[in-house]
C-alpha positions as CSV (number, residue, x, y, z in Angstrom):
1,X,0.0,0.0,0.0
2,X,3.2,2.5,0.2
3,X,3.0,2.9,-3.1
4,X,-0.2,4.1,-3.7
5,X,0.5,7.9,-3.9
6,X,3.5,7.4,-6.5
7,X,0.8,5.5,-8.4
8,X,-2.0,7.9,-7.9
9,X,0.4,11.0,-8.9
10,X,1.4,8.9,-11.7
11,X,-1.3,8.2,-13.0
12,X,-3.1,12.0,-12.2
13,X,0.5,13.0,-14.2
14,X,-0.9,11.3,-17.4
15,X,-4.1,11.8,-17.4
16,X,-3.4,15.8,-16.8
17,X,-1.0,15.6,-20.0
18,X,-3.0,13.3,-22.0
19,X,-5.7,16.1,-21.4
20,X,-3.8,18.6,-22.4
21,X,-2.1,17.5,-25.4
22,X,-4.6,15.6,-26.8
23,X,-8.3,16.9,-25.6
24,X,-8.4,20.4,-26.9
25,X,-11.9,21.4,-28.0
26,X,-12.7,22.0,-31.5
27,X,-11.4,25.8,-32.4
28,X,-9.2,25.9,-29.0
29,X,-5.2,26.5,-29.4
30,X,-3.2,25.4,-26.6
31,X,-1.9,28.6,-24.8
32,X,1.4,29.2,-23.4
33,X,0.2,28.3,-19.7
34,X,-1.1,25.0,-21.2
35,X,2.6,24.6,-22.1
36,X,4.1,25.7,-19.0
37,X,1.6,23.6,-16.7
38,X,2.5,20.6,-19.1
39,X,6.1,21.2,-19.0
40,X,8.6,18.6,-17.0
41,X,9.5,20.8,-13.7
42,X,12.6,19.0,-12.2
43,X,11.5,20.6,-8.5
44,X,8.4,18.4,-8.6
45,X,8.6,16.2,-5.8
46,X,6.3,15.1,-2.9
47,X,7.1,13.2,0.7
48,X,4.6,10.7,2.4
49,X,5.4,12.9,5.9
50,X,3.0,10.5,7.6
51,X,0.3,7.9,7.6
52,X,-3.0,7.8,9.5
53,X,-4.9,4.7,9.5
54,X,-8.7,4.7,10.7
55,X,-11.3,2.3,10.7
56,X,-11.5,1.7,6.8
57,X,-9.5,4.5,5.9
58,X,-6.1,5.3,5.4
59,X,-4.9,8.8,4.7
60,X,-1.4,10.3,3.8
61,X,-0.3,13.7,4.4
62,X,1.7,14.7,1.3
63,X,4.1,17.6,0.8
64,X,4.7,18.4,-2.5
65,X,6.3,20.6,-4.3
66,X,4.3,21.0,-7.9
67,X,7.1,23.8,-9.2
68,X,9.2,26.8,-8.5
69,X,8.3,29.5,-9.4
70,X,10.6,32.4,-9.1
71,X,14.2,32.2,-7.9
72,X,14.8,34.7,-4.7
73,X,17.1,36.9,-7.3
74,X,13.1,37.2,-9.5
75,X,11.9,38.0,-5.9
76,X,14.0,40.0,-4.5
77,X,14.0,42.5,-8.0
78,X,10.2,42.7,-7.4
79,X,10.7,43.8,-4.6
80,X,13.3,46.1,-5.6
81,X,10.9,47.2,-8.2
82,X,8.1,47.7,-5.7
83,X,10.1,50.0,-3.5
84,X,11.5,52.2,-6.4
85,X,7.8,52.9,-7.4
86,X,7.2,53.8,-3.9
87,X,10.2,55.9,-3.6
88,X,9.4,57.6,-7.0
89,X,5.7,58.7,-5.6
90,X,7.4,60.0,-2.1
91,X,9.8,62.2,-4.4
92,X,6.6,63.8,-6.3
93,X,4.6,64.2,-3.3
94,X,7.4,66.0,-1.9
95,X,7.5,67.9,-5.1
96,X,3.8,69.1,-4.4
97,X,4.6,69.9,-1.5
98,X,7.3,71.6,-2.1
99,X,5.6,73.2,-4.8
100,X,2.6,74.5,-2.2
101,X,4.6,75.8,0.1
102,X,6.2,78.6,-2.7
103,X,2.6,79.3,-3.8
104,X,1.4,80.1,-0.2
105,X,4.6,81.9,0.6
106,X,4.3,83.9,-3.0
107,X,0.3,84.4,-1.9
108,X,1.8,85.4,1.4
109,X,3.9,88.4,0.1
110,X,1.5,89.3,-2.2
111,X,-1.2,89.9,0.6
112,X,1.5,92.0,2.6
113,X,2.1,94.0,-0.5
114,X,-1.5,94.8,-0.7
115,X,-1.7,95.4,3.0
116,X,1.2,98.4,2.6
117,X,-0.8,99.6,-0.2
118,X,-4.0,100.0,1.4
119,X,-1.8,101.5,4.7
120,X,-0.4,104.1,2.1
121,X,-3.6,105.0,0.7
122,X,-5.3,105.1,3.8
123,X,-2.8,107.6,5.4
124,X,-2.7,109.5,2.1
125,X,-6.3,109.8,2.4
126,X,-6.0,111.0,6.3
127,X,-3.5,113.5,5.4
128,X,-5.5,114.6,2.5
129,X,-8.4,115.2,5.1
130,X,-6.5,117.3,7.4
131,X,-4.7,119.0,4.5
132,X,-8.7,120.0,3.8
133,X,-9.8,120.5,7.7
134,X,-6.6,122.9,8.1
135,X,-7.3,125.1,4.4
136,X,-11.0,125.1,5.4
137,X,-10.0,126.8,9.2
138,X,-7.7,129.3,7.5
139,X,-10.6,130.4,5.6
């Protein structure tokens, strides 16, 4: 009976392949993950890691490896990848920011310009009103 799951995965192995070399529907192409899932992986493998027997039953607890998928250099540049994107949108939010903060400080000089303008006008207009109180007394 220990060689029940080599058979089973054997036998699931050739039906899977049969299926897929063979059975395509009418008007269906076999696509490049048809290929790649029918492909010989060398890091297949699977380990009985144990046995439980019950009362008509037997059960086996399997780990398998079906393929590998990226290598930790594949990995590690996605990741890489993933933190250059982040960096890149740090860099422009600071830009904004950056940007912002001469806008309110260009809004900022701007409003104190007009504040001295209207301080200006207003004391022109006070000394204009005593320049007219003080002509209309000496007359």
């Amino acid at each position: 009976m220990k060689f029940l799951p080599c058979v089973v995965m054997v036998c699931l192995g050739l039906v899977f392949s049969t299926l897929t070399a063979h059975a395509q529907p009418a008007g269906f192409e076999i696509t490049a993950l048809d290929r790649y899932v029918a492909a010989l992986d060398d890091h297949y493998k699977y380990d009985v890691t144990s046995i439980i027997e019950g009362d008509g039953y037997t059960s086996y607890i399997i780990d398998m490896i079906s393929q590998k998928w990226l290598t930790e250099k594949e990995v590690d540049l996605q990741k890489i990848s993933a933190e250059k994107a982040v960096e890149f949108e740090k860099k422009e939010i600071a830009n904004v920011i950056r940007e912002r903060v001469v806008v309110d400080k260009t809004v900022a000089i701007e409003e104190e310009k007009i504040n001295e303008v209207r301080e200006v006008s207003e004391a022109d207009r006070a000394k204009q009103v005593k320049i007219l109180d003080a002509e209309a007394i000496a007359e």
